[in-house]
N, C-alpha and C positions, 0 to 999 in steps of 0.2 A: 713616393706619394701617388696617391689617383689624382690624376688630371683632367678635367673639361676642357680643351682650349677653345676659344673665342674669338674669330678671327674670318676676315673673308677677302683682302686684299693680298696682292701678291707679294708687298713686303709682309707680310703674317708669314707665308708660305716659307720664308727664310726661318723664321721663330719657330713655328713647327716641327719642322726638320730637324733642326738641333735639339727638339725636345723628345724628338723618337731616338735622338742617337744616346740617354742618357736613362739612366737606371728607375727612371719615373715612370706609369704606365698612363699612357693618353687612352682615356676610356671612352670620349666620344667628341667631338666637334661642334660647336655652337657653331652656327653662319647664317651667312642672310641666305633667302629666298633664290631658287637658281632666277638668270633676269635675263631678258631677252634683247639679243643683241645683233647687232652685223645685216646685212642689206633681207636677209631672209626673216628679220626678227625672230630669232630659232633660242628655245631657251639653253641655258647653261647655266653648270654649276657653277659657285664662285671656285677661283683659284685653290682656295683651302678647302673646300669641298670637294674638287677634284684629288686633290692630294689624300685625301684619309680616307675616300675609296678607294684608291692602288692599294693601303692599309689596314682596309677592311677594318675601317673603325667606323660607330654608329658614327653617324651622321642627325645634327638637328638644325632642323630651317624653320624656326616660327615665324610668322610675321611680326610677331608684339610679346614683351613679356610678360606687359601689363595683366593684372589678376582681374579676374570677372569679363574678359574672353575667352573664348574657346583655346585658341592656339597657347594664351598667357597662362590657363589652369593647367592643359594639359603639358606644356614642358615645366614648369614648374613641377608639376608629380612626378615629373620624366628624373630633372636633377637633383630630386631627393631622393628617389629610388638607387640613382648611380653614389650618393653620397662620396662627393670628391672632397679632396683634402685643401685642394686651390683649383680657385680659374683664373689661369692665366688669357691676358686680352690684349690684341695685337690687331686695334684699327678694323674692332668687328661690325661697326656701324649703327647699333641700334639702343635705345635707352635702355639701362637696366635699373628697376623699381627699386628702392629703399629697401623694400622686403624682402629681397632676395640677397641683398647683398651679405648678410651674416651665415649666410647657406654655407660656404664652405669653411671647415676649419680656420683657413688663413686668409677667406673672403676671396674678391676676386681682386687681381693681380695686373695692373696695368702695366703694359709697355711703351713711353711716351715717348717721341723724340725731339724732345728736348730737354733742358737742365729746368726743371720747376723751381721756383714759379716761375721761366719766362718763360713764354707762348704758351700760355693754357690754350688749348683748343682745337680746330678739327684740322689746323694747315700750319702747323708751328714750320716745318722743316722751309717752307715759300714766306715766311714772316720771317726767317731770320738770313735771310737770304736777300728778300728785300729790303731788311733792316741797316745792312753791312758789316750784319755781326761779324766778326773774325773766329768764335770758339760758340760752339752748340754741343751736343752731346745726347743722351737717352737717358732716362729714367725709368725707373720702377717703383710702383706708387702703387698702395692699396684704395680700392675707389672706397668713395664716401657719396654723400650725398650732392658737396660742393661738383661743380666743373674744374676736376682735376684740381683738386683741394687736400686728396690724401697724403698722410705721411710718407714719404720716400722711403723704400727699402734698398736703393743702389742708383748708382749714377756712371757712365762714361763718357770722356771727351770727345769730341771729333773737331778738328779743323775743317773751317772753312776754306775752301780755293777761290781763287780770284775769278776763276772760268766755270765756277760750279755753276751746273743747272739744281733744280731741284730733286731730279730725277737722279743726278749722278749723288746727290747727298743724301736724301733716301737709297741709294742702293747702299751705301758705306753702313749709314747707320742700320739700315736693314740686317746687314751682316755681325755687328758690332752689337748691337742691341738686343740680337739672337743669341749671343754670348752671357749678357746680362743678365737675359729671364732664364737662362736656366742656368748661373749661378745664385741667384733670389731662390729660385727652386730648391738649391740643394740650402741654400742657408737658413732656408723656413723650415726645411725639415729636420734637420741639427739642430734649431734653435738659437741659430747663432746672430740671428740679424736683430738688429734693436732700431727701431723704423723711427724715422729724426720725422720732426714737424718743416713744415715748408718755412722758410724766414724767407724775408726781403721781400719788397715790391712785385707785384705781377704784373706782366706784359699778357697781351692776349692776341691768338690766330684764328678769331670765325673764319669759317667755312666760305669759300672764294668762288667767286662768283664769274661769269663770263666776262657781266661790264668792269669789275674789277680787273678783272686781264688788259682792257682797254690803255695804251699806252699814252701817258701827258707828255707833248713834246716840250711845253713851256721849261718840263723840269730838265736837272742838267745832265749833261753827256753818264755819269758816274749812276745818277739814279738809273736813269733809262736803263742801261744795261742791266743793274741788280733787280730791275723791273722786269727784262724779257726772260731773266736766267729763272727766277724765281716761278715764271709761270708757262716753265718749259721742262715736262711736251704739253701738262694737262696746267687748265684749259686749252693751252696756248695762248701768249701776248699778241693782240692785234691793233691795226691801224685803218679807216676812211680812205682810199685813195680816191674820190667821186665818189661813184655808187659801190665801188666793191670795198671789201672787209679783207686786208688782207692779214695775212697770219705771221707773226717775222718769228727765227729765230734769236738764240746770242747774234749780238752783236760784236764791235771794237769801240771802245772809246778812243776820241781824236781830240785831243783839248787843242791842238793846232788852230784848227780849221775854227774860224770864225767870222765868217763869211756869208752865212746863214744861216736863214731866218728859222726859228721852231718850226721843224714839221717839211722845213723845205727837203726837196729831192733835188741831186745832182749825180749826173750817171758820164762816169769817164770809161775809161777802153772795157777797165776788169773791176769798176769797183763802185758802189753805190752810198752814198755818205748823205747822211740826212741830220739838217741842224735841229738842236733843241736849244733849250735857254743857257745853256753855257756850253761851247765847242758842239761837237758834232759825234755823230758813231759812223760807223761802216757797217752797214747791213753782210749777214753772213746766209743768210739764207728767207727766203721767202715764199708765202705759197696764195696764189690767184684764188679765187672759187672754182672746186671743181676740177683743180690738179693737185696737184702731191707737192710737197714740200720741195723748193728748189734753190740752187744756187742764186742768189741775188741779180747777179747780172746777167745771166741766161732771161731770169723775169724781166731784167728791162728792157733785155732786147727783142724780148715779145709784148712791152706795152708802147702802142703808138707815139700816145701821148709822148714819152718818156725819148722814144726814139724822133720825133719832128722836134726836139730842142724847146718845147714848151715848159713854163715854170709849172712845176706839179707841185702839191704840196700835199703831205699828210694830215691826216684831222684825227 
């Protein structure tokens, strides 16, 4: 089949790849805008932009697909000129209009990760993570007009780990999900997939925000942790220590320790343990304003406070 794919994040960059390795032709690249980033604010292509250049595949960056723009008429002329048979879309970041979406033969071609209907939305993989799901997985779903409302065309499992961050669960499914869309691919073009309707309840993952990341100590030792994992590396989970915002990694849950107070600090030889509303964690890493992610208690024995035996506490 002719392919568009749609995609600009580095888990797309895994879906791409597997989509070059298979007898479908990738004819050109939907992605965002190159954006500018790093101390020099210097622009760059996204990840999958940079990939389908090595591949000397067109490249399209509109800002909007919206019709009755400039950038929305003209790649809209662009993708009916290429007349692809599917677009497949892997976390491309931008609305795609009603109008467009009957454009290709098999429509466009979503890659989700997770088992629909839970986590419709822009952070499923950090919602089910902070949920305590145990089983998540990826789907394949033809978009519709709804937010991630289309019929399923394939699904895969993946287990949850007890020490997963979000980043280590997105790489699995990255890999695993990249399997999926291009076997969808080959089964849309056989004919052989018969795309089921969504049943059961939906759970939902908008788009995650900084203060979101902000850690509640009140809740207990079990959230906290599925709290920092979930929001680790990006945003990053933080905490108030006075005036600074510090940044924590995972944690350990200690149900032992009950001793202290939500939010309290206690700093022994090698080890940093801070109460919440039920038992305590063990801090595994932490990072000041202004330095780099650090071993926990290397941070406390560069904070004063922490070192003259003062009650500190997180907020």
């Amino acid at each position: 089949m002719r392919l568009i794919f749609a995609g600009t994040p580095e888990p797309a960059v895994v879906a791409l790849e597997r989509l070059l390795q298979t007898d479908h032709e990738v004819v050109a690249v939907l992605t965002r805008p190159d954006a500018r980033r790093g101390r020099g604010r210097t622009l760059h292509p996204s990840p999958v932009s940079a990939l389908a250049q090595e591949h000397g595949i067109e490249v399209l960056t509109p800002t909007t697909l919206k019709a009755g723009t400039e950038d929305g008429d003209a790649i809209r002329a662009r993708l009916t000129e290429l007349a692809p048979d599917a677009i497949p879309v892997v976390a491309y970041g931008n609305l795609i209009p009603e109008g467009l979406l009957d454009l290709p033969t098999h429509g466009w071609v979503n890659l989700h990760f997770s088992l629909l209907p839970a986590w419709r939305g822009a952070a499923p993989v950090q919602a089910a993570i902070r949920a305590g799901d145990d089983i998540t997985g990826a789907a394949t779903f033809r978009i519709e007009k709804g937010l991630d409302t289309g019929p399923v065309l394939g699904t895969v499992t993946e287990t949850i780990r007890p020490t997963d961050t979000a980043d280590d669960l997105l790489t699995r499914l990255a890999h695993s999900g990249s399997e999926l869309l291009a076997a969808t691919m080959d089964g849309l073009e056989a004919g052989a997939i018969v795309p089921q309707p969504q049943t059961g309840e939906p759970t939902y993952a908008p788009k995650i925000t900084t203060e979101d990341a902000r850690v509640d100590w009140q809740r207990p030792a079990f959230a906290v942790d599925r709290h920092i994992r979930a929001h680790t590396p990006g945003p990053g989970a933080w905490a108030m220590l006075g005036e600074d915002r510090i940044k924590l990694g995972p944690v350990t849950p200690d149900a032992e320790v009950t001793d202290l107070a939500p939010g309290e600090v206690r700093v022994d030889k090698n080890t940093v343990t801070v109460g919440t509303g039920s038992g305590a964690v063990t801090l595994g890493q932490a990072q000041p304003p202004g330095k780099k992610m650090m071993n926990a208690a290397d941070w406390a024995r560069g904070n004063a406070a922490l070192q003259a035996g003062e009650q500190v506490n997180f907020a």
